[in-house]
Biopython code that builds the backbone (N, CA, C, O; Angstrom):
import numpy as np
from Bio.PDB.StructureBuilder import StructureBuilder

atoms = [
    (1, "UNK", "N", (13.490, 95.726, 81.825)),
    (1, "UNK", "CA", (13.596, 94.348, 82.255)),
    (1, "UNK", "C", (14.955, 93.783, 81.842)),
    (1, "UNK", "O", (15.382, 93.995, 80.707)),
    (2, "UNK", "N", (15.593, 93.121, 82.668)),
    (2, "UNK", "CA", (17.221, 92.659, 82.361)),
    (2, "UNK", "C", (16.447, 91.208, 81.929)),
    (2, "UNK", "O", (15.304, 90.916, 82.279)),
    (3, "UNK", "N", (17.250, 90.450, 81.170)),
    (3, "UNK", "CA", (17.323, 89.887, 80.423)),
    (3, "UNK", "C", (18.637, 88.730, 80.208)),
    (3, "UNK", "O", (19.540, 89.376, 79.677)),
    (4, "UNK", "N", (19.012, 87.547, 80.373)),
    (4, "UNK", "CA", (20.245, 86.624, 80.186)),
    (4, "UNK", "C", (20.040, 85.718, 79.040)),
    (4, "UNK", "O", (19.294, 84.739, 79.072)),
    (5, "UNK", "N", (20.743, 86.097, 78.023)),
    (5, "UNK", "CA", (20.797, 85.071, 76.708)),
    (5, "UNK", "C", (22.267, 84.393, 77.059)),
    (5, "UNK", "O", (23.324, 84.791, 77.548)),
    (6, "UNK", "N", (21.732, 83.119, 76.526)),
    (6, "UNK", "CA", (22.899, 82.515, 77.124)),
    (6, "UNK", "C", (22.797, 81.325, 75.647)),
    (6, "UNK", "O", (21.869, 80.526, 75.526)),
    (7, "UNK", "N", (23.994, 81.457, 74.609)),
    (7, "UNK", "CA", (24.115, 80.923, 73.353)),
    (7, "UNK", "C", (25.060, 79.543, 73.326)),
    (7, "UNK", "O", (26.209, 79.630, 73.759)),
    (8, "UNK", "N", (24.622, 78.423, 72.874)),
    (8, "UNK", "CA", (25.409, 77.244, 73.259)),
    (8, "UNK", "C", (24.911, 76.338, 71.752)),
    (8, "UNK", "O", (24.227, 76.642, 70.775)),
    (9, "UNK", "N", (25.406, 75.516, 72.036)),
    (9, "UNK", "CA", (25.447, 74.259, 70.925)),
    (9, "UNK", "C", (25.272, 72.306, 71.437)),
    (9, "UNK", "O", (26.017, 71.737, 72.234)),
    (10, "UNK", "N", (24.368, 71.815, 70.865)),
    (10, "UNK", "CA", (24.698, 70.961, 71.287)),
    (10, "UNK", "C", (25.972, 69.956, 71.452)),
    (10, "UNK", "O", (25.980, 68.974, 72.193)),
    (11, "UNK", "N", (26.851, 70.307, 70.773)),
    (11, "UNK", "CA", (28.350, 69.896, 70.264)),
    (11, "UNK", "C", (29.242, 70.703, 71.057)),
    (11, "UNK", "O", (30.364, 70.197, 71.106)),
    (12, "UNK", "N", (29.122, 71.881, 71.751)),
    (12, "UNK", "CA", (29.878, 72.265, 73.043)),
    (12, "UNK", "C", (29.648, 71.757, 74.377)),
    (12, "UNK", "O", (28.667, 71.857, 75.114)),
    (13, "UNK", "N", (31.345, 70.898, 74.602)),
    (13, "UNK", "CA", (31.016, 70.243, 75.984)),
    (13, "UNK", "C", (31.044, 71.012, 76.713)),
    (13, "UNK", "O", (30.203, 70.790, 77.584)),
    (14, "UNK", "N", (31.856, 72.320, 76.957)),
    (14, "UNK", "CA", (31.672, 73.814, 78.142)),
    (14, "UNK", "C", (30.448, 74.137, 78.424)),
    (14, "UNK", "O", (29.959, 74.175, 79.554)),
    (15, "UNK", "N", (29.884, 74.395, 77.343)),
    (15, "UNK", "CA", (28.219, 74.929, 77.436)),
    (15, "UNK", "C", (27.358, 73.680, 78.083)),
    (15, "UNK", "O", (26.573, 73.792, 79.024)),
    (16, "UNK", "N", (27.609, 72.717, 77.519)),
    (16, "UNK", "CA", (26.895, 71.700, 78.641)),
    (16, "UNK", "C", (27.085, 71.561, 79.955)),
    (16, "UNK", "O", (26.227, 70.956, 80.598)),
    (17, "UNK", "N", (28.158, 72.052, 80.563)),
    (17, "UNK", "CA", (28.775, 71.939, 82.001)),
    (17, "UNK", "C", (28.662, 72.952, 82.832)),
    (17, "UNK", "O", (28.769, 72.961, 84.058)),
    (18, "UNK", "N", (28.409, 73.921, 81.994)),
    (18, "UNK", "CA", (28.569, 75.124, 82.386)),
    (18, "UNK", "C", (27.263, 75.830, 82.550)),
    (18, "UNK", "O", (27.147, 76.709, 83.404)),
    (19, "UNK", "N", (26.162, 75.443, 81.678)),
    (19, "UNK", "CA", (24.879, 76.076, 81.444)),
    (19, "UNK", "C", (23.838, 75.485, 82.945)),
    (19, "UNK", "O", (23.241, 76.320, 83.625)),
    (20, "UNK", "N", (23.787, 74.378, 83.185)),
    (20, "UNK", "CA", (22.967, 73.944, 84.070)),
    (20, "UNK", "C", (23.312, 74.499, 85.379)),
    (20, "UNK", "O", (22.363, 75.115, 85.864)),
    (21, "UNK", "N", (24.457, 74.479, 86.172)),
    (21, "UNK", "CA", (25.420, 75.554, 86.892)),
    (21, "UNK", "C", (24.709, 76.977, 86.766)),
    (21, "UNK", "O", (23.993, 77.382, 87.682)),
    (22, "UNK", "N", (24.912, 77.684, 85.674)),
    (22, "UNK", "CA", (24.504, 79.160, 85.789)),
    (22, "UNK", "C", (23.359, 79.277, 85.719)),
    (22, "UNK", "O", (22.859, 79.958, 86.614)),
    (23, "UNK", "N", (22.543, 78.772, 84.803)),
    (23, "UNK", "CA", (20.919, 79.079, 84.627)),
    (23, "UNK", "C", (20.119, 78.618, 86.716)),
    (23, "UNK", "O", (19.409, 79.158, 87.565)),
    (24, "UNK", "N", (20.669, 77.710, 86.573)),
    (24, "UNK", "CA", (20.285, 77.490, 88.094)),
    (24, "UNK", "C", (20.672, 78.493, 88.970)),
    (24, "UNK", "O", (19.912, 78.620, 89.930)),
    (25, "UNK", "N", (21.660, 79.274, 88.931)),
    (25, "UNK", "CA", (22.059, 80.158, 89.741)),
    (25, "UNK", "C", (21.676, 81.333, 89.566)),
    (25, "UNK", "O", (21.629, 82.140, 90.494)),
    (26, "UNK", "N", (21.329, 81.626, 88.300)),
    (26, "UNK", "CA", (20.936, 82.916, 87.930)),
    (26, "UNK", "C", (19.287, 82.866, 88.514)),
    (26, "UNK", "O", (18.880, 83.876, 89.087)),
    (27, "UNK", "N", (18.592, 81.981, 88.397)),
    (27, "UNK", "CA", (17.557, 81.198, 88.847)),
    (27, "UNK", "C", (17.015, 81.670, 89.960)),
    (27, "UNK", "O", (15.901, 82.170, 90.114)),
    (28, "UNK", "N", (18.030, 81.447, 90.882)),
    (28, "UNK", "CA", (17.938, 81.401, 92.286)),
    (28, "UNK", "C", (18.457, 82.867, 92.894)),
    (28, "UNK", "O", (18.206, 83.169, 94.060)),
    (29, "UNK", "N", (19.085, 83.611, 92.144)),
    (29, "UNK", "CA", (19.565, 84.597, 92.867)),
    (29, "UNK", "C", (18.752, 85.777, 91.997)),
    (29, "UNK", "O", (18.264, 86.719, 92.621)),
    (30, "UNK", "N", (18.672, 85.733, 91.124)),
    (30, "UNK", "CA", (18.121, 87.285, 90.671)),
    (30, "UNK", "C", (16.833, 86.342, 89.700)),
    (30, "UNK", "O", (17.156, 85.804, 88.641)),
    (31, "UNK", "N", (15.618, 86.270, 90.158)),
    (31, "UNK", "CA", (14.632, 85.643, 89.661)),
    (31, "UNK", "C", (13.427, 86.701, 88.531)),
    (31, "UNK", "O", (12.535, 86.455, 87.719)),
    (32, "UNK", "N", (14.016, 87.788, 89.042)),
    (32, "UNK", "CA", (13.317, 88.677, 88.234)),
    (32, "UNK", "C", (14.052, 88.543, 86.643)),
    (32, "UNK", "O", (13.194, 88.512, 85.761)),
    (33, "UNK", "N", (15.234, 88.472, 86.223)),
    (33, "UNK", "CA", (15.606, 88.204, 85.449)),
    (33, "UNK", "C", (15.355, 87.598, 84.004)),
    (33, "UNK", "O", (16.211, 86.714, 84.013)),
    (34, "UNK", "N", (14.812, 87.516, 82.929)),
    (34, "UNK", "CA", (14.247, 86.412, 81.835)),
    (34, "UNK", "C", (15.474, 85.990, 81.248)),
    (34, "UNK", "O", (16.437, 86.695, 80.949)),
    (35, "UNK", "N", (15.294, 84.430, 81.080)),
    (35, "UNK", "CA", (16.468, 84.274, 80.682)),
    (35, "UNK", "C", (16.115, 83.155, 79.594)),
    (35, "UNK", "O", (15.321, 82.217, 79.658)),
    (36, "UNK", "N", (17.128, 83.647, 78.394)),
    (36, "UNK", "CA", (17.033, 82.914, 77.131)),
    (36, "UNK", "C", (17.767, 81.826, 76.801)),
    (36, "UNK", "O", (18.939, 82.173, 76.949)),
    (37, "UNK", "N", (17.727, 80.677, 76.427)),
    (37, "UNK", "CA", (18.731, 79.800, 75.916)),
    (37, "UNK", "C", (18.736, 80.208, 74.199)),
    (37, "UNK", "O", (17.676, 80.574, 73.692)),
    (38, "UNK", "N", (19.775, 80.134, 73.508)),
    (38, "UNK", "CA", (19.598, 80.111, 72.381)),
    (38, "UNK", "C", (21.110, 79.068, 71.777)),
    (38, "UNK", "O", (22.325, 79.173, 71.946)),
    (39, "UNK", "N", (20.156, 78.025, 70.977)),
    (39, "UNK", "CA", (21.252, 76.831, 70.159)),
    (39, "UNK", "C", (21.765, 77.634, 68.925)),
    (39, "UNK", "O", (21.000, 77.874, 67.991)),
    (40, "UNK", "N", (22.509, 77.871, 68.925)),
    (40, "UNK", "CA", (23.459, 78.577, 67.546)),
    (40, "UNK", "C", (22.899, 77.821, 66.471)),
    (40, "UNK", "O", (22.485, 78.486, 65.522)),
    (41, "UNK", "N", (22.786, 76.478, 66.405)),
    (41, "UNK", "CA", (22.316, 75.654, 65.093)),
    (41, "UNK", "C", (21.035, 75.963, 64.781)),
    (41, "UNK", "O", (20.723, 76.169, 63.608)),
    (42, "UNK", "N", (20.208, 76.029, 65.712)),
    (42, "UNK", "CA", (18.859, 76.508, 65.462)),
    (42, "UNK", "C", (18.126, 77.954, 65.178)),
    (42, "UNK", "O", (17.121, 78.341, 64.582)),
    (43, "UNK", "N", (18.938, 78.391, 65.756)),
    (43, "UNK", "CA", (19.109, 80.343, 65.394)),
    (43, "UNK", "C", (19.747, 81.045, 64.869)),
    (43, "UNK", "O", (19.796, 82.253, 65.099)),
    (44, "UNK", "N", (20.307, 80.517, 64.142)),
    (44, "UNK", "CA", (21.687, 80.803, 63.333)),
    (44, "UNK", "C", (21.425, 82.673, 63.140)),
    (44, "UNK", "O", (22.188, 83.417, 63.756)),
    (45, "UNK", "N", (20.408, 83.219, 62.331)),
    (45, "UNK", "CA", (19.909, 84.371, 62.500)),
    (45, "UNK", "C", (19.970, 85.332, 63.198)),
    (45, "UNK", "O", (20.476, 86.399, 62.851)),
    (46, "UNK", "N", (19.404, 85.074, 64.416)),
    (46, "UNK", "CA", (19.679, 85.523, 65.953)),
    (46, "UNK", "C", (21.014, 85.979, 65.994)),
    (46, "UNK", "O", (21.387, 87.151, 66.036)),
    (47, "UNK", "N", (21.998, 84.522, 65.972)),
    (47, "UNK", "CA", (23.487, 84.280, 66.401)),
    (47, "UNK", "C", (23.749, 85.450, 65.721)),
    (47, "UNK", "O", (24.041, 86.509, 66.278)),
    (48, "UNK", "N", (23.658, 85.293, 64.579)),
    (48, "UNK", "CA", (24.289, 86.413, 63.518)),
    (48, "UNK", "C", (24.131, 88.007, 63.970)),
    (48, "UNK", "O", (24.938, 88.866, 63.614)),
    (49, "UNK", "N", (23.121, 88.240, 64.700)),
    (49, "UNK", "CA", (23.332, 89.638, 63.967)),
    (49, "UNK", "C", (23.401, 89.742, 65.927)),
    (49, "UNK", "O", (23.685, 90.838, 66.411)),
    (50, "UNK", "N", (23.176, 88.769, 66.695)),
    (50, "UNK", "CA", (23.991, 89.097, 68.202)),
    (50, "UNK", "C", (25.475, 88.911, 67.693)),
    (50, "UNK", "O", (26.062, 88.276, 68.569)),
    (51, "UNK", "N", (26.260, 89.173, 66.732)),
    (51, "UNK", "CA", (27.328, 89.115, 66.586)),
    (51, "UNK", "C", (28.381, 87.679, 67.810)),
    (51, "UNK", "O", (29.171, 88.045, 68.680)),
    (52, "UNK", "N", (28.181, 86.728, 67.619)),
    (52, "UNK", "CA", (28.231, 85.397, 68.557)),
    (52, "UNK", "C", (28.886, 84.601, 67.380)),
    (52, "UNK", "O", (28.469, 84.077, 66.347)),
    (53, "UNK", "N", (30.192, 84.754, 68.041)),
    (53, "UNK", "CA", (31.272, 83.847, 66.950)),
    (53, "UNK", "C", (32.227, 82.373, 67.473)),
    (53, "UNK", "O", (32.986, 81.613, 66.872)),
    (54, "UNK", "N", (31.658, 82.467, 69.091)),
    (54, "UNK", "CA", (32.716, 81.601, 69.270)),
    (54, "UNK", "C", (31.244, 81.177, 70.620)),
    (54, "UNK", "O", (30.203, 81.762, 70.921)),
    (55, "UNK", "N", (32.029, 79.658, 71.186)),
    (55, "UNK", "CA", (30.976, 79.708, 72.560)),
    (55, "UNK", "C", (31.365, 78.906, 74.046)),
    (55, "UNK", "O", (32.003, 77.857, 74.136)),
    (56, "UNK", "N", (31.007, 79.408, 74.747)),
    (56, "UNK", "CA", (29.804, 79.833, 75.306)),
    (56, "UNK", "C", (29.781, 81.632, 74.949)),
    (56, "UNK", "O", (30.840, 82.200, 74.686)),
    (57, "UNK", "N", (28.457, 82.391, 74.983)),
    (57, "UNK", "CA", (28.324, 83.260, 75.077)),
    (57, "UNK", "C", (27.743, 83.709, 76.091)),
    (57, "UNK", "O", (27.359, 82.662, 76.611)),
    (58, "UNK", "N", (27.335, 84.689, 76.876)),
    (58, "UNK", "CA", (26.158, 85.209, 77.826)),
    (58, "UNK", "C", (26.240, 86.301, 77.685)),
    (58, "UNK", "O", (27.305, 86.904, 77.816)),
    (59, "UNK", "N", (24.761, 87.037, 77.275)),
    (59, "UNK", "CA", (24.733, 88.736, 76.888)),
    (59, "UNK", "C", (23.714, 89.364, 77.850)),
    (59, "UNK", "O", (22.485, 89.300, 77.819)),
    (60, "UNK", "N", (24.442, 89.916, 78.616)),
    (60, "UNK", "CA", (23.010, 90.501, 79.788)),
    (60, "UNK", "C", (22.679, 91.842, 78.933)),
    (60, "UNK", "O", (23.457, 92.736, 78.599)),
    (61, "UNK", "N", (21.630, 91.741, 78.744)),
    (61, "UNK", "CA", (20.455, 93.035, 77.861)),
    (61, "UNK", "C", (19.540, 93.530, 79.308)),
    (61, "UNK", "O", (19.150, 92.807, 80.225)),
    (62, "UNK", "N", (19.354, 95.127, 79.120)),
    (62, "UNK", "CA", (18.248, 95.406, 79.718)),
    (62, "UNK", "C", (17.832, 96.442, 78.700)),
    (62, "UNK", "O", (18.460, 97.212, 77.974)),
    (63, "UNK", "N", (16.548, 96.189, 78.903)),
    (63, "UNK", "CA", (15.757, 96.391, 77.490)),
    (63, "UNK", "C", (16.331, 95.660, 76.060)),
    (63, "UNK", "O", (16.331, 94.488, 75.684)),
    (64, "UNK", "N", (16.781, 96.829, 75.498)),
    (64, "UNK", "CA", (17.008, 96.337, 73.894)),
    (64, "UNK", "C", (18.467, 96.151, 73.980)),
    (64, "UNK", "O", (19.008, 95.239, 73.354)),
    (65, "UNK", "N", (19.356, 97.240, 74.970)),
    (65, "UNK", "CA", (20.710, 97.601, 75.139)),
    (65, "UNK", "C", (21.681, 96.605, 75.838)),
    (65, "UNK", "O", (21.266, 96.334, 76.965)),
    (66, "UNK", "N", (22.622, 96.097, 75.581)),
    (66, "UNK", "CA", (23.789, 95.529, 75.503)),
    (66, "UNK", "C", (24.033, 95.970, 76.532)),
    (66, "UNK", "O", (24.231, 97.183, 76.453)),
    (67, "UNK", "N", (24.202, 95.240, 78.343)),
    (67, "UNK", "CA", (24.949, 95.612, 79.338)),
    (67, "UNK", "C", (26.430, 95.096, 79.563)),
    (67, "UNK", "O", (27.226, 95.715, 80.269)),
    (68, "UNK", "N", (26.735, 93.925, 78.912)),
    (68, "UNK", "CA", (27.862, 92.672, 79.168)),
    (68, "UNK", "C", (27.579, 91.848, 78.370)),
    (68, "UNK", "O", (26.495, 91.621, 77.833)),
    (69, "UNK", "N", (29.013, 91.132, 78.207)),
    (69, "UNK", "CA", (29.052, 90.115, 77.350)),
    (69, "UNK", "C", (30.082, 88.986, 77.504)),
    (69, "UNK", "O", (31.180, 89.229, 77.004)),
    (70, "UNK", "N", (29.954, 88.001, 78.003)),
    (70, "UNK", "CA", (30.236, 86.987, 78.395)),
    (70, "UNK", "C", (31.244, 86.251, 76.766)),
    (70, "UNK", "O", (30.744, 86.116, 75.649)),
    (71, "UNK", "N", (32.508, 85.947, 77.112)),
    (71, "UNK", "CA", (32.542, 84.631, 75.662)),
    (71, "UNK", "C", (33.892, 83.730, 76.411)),
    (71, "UNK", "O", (34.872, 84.125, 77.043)),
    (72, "UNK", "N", (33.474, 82.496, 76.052)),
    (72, "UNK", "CA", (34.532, 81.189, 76.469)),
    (72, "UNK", "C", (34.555, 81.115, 77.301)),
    (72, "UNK", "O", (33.690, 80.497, 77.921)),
    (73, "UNK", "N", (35.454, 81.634, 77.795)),
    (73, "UNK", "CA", (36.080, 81.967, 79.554)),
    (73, "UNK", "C", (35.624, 82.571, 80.261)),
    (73, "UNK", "O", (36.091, 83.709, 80.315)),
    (74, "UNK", "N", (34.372, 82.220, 81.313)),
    (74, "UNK", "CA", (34.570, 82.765, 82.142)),
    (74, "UNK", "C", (33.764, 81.713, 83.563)),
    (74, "UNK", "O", (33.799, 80.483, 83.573)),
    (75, "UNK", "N", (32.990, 82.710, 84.813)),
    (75, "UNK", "CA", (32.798, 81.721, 85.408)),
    (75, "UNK", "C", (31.528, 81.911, 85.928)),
    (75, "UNK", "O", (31.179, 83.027, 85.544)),
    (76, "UNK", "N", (30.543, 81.349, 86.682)),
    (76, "UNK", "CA", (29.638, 81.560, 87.413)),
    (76, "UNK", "C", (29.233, 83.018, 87.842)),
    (76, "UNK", "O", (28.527, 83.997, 87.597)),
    (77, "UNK", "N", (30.512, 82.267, 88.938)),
    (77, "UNK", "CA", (30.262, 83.715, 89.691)),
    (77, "UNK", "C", (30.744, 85.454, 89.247)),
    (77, "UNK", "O", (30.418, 86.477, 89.848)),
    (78, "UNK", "N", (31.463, 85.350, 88.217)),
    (78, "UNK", "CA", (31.578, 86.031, 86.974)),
    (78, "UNK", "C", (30.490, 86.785, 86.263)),
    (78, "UNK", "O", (30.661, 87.927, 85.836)),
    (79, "UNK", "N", (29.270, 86.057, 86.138)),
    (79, "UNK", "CA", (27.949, 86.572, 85.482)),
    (79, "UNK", "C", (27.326, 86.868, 86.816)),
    (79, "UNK", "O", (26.741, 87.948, 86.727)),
    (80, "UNK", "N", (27.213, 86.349, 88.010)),
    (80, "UNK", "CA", (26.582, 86.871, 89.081)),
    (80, "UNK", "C", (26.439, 87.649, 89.798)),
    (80, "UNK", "O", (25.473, 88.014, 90.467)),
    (81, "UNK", "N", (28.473, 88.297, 89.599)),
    (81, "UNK", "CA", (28.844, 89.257, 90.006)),
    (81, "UNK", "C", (28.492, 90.661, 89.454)),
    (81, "UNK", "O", (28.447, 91.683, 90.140)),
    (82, "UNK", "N", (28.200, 90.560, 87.870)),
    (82, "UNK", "CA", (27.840, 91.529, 87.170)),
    (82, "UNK", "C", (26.854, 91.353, 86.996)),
    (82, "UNK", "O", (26.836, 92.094, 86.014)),
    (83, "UNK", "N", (25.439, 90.854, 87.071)),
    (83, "UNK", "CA", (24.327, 91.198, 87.022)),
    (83, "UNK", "C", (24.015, 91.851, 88.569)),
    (83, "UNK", "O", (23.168, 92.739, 88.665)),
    (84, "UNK", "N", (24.715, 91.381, 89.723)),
    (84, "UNK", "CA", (24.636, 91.854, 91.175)),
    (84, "UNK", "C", (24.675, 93.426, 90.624)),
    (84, "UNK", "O", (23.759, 94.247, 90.678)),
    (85, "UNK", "N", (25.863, 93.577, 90.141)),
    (85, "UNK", "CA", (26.250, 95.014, 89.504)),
    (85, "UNK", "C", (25.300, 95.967, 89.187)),
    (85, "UNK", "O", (25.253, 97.114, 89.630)),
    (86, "UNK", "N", (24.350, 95.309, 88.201)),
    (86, "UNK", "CA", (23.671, 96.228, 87.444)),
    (86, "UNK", "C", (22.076, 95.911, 87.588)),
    (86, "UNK", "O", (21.427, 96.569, 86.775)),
    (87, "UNK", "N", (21.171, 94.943, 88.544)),
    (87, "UNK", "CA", (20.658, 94.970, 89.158)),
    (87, "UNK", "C", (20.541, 96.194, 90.113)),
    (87, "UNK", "O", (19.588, 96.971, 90.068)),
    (88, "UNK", "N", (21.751, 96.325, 91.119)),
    (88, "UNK", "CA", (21.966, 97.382, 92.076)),
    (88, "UNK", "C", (21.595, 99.057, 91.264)),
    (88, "UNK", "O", (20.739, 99.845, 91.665)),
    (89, "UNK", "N", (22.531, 99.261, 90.039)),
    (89, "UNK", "CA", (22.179, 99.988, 89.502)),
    (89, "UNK", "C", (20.920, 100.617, 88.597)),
    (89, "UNK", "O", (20.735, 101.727, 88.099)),
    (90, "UNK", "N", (20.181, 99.437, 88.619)),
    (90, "UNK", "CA", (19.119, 99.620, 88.002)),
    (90, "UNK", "C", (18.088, 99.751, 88.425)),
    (90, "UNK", "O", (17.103, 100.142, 87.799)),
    (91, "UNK", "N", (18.151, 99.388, 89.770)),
    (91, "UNK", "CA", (17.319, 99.842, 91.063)),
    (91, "UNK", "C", (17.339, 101.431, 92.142)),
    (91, "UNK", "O", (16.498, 102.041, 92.803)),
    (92, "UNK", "N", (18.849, 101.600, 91.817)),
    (92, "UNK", "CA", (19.218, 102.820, 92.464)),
    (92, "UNK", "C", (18.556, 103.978, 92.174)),
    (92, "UNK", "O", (18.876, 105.028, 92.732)),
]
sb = StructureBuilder()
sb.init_structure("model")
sb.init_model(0)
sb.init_chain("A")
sb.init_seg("    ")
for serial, (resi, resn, name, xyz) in enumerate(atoms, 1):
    if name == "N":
        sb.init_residue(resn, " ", resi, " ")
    sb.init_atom(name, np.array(xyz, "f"), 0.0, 1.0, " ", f" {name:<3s}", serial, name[0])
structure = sb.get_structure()
Protein backbone atom coordinates (compact mmCIF):
# COMPACT_ATOMS: atom_id res chain seq x y z
CA UNK A 1 0.00 0.00 0.00
CA UNK A 2 1.66 3.50 -1.00
CA UNK A 3 1.29 5.77 1.49
CA UNK A 4 1.82 10.12 1.54
CA UNK A 5 3.14 11.65 4.81
CA UNK A 6 3.13 14.96 4.40
CA UNK A 7 5.05 16.90 7.69
CA UNK A 8 4.15 20.63 8.38
CA UNK A 9 3.81 23.03 11.29
CA UNK A 10 1.44 25.26 12.26
CA UNK A 11 3.99 28.25 12.05
CA UNK A 12 4.90 27.28 8.32
CA UNK A 13 3.24 29.63 5.93
CA UNK A 14 4.44 27.17 2.72
CA UNK A 15 2.91 24.22 4.34
CA UNK A 16 -0.25 26.07 4.78
CA UNK A 17 -0.46 27.04 1.06
CA UNK A 18 0.82 24.35 -0.16
CA UNK A 19 -0.85 21.40 1.81
CA UNK A 20 -4.58 22.04 0.92
CA UNK A 21 -3.41 22.23 -2.98
CA UNK A 22 -1.70 18.75 -2.75
CA UNK A 23 -3.70 16.69 -0.32
CA UNK A 24 -6.66 17.66 -2.61
CA UNK A 25 -4.87 16.57 -5.54
CA UNK A 26 -3.38 13.65 -4.36
CA UNK A 27 -7.09 13.07 -3.32
CA UNK A 28 -8.41 13.18 -6.52
CA UNK A 29 -5.93 11.57 -8.62
CA UNK A 30 -4.51 8.51 -6.96
CA UNK A 31 -7.32 7.77 -4.23
CA UNK A 32 -6.01 4.52 -3.38
CA UNK A 33 -3.26 6.20 -1.71
CA UNK A 34 -3.35 6.79 2.50
CA UNK A 35 -2.29 9.81 3.28
CA UNK A 36 -0.83 11.18 6.56
CA UNK A 37 -0.60 14.68 7.90
CA UNK A 38 1.91 14.88 10.54
CA UNK A 39 2.52 18.47 12.82
CA UNK A 40 6.25 18.31 13.71
CA UNK A 41 5.17 19.96 17.17
CA UNK A 42 2.98 17.24 17.94
CA UNK A 43 5.13 14.29 16.74
CA UNK A 44 8.20 15.40 17.39
CA UNK A 45 9.16 11.46 17.73
CA UNK A 46 7.87 10.45 14.47
CA UNK A 47 9.72 13.70 12.97
CA UNK A 48 12.79 12.40 14.53
CA UNK A 49 13.52 9.24 13.54
CA UNK A 50 11.63 10.13 9.76
CA UNK A 51 14.80 12.06 9.86
CA UNK A 52 12.59 15.63 8.91
CA UNK A 53 14.75 18.64 9.59
CA UNK A 54 13.49 21.34 7.69
CA UNK A 55 9.68 21.90 6.07
CA UNK A 56 7.56 21.16 4.10
CA UNK A 57 8.36 17.51 3.84
CA UNK A 58 6.46 14.71 1.71
CA UNK A 59 7.69 11.00 2.02
CA UNK A 60 5.94 8.61 -0.36
CA UNK A 61 6.36 5.03 1.55
CA UNK A 62 5.08 1.84 0.07
CA UNK A 63 4.91 -0.46 2.69
CA UNK A 64 7.54 0.26 5.35
CA UNK A 65 10.19 1.44 2.44
CA UNK A 66 11.14 4.93 1.55
CA UNK A 67 10.12 5.61 -2.27
CA UNK A 68 10.78 9.70 -2.37
CA UNK A 69 11.22 12.44 -0.48
CA UNK A 70 9.96 15.68 -0.91
CA UNK A 71 11.75 18.90 1.28
CA UNK A 72 11.02 22.86 0.84
CA UNK A 73 10.99 23.20 -2.69
CA UNK A 74 9.05 21.70 -4.59
CA UNK A 75 5.66 21.56 -6.43
CA UNK A 76 2.36 19.86 -6.89
CA UNK A 77 2.77 18.52 -9.76
CA UNK A 78 6.21 17.38 -8.61
CA UNK A 79 4.64 14.78 -6.06
CA UNK A 80 2.06 13.80 -8.75
CA UNK A 81 4.41 13.21 -11.16
CA UNK A 82 6.24 10.74 -8.98
CA UNK A 83 3.66 8.94 -7.38
CA UNK A 84 2.17 8.66 -11.31
CA UNK A 85 5.73 7.03 -11.44
CA UNK A 86 5.53 4.49 -9.01
CA UNK A 87 1.92 3.77 -8.95
CA UNK A 88 2.63 2.63 -12.72
CA UNK A 89 5.36 0.61 -11.35
CA UNK A 90 3.75 -0.92 -8.74
CA UNK A 91 1.08 -2.11 -10.77
CA UNK A 92 3.24 -3.37 -13.63
Amino acid sequence: MMELIYFTSKTCGVCMVLKPKLLEAVQENFPEVNIRVVDVEEETEFTGQSMVFTLPVVIIKAGSKEMHRFARSFSVYEVLNKLNQLTKNQYS
